[in-house]
C-alpha positions in Angstrom: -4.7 -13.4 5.8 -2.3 -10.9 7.0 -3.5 -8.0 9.4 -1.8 -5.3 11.4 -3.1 -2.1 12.8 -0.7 1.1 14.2 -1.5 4.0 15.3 0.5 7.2 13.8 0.6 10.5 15.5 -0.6 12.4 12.5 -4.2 14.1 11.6 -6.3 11.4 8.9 -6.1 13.4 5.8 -2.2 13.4 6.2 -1.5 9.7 6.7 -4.1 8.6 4.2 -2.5 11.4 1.4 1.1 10.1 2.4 -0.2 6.4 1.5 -1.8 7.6 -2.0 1.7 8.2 -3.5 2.5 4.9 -4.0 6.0 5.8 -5.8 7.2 6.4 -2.2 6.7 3.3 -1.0 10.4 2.1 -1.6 11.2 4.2 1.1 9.8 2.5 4.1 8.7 -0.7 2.8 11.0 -3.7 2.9 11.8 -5.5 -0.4 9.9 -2.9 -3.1 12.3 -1.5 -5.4 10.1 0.5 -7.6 6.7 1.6 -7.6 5.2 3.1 -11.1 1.5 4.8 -11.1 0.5 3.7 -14.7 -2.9 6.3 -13.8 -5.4 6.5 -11.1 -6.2 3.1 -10.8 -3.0 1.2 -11.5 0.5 0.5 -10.5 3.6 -1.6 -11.4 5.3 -2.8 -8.7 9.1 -4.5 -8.6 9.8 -6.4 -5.6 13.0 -8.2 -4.3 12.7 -10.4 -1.2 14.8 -13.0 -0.5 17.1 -12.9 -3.9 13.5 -13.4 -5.8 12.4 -10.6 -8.1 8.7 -9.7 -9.1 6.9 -7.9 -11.0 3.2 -7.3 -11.3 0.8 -4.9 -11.5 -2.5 -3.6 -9.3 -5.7 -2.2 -9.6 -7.4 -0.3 -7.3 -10.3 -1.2 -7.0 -12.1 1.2 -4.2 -11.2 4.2 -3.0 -12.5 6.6 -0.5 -10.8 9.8 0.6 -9.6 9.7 4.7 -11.1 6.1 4.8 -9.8 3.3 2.6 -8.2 2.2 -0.4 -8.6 -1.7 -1.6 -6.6 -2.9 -4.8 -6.3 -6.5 -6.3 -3.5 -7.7 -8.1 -4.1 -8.1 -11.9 -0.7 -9.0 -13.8 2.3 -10.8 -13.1 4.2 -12.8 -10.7 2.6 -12.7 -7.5 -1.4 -12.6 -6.5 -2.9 -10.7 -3.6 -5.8 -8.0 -2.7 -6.1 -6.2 -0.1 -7.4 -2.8 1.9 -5.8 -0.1 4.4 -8.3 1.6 6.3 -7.8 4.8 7.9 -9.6 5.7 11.3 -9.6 9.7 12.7 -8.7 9.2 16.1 -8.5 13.0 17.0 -7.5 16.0 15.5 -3.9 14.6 14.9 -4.1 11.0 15.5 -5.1 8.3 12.7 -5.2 4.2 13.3 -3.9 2.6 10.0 -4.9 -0.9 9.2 -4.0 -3.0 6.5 -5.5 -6.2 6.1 -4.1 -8.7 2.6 -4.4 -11.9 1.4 -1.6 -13.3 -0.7 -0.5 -16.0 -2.3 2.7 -17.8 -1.8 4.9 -18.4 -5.0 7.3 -21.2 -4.6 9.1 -23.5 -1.9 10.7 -20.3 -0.2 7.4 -17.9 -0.2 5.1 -21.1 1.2 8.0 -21.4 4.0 8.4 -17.7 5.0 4.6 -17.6 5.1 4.4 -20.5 7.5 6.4 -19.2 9.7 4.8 -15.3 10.1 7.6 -13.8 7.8 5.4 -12.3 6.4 3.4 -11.2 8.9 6.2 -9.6 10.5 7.3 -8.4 7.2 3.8 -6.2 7.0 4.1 -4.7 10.4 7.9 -3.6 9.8 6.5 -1.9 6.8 3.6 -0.1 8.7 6.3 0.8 11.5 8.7 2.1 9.3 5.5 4.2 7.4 4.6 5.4 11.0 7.5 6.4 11.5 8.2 8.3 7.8 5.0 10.2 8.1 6.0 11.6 11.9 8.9 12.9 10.6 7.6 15.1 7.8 5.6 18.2 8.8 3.4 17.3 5.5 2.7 14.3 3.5 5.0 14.3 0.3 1.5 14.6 -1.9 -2.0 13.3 -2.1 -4.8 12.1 -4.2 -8.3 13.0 -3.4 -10.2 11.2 -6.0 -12.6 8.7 -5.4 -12.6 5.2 -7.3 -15.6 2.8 -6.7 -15.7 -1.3 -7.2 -17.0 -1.8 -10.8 -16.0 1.4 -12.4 -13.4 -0.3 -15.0 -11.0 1.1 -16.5 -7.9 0.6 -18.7 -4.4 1.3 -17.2 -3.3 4.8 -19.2 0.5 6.7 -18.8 1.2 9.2 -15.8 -1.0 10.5 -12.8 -0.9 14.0 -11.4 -0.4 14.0 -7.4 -3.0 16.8 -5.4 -1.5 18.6 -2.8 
């Protein structure tokens, strides 16, 4: 299990909109090359760490505005779920914590993940989102809806981002 918590100077409904545009990600997290919303509820993701590429997809599978969002993996190379929660501090100050479990592919993954690679790894990537949403006045977009557990549905072209 992987876990990190940071603090970001920057009101909830900010942070947690910056984190539903998932096609941003490349830009402060580590080894994602490309990140494709295939509709509200999934994504396909392109990875490169360590000279390895991957390519799955996810499915979120809870989502509540300003408090969490939990996906599962559910195609490809690599298997994980996880959730990132969002806590109000105050008026503009939000505690981000993303908790995942994961499973190590191969002699190199099992290794890195012995060691707290990817450990580390996670809390770069939280840093580096800290730091990305600070330096913006506004999140780049947001998505308000709300997806519960057990509400399936099948993965369908394009998503519209809400301001």
């Amino acid at each position: 299990m992987v876990h990190d918590t940071i603090r970001v100077d920057a009101p909830v409904r900010e942070v947690y909109d910056q984190w539903t545009q998932f096609e941003e990600f490349p830009r402060f997290m580590d080894g994602v090359e490309e990140v494709r919303q295939l509709d509200d509820r999934h994504c396909h993701w392109r990875t490169r760490v360590a000279g390895v590429t991957r390519e799955f997809d996810t499915e979120i599978v809870d989502q509540l505005p300003d408090e969490r969002i939990a996906w599962r993996t559910v195609g490809g190379d690599v298997k994980q779920q996880g959730v990132v929660t969002f806590q109000r501090l105050d008026d503009s100050h939000t505690e981000v914590t993303l908790a995942m479990e994961l499973e190590p592919e191969g002699v190199a993954e099992k290794a890195a993940a012995a060691v707290g690679m990817v450990d580390s790894r996670v809390g770069s990537d939280l840093l580096r989102f800290k730091e990305f949403i600070e330096e913006h006045d506004r999140a780049t977009g947001g998505w308000r809806g709300r997806l519960r557990p057990g509400e399936a549905q099948e993965p369908t072209e394009g998503r519209d981002a809400q301001p």
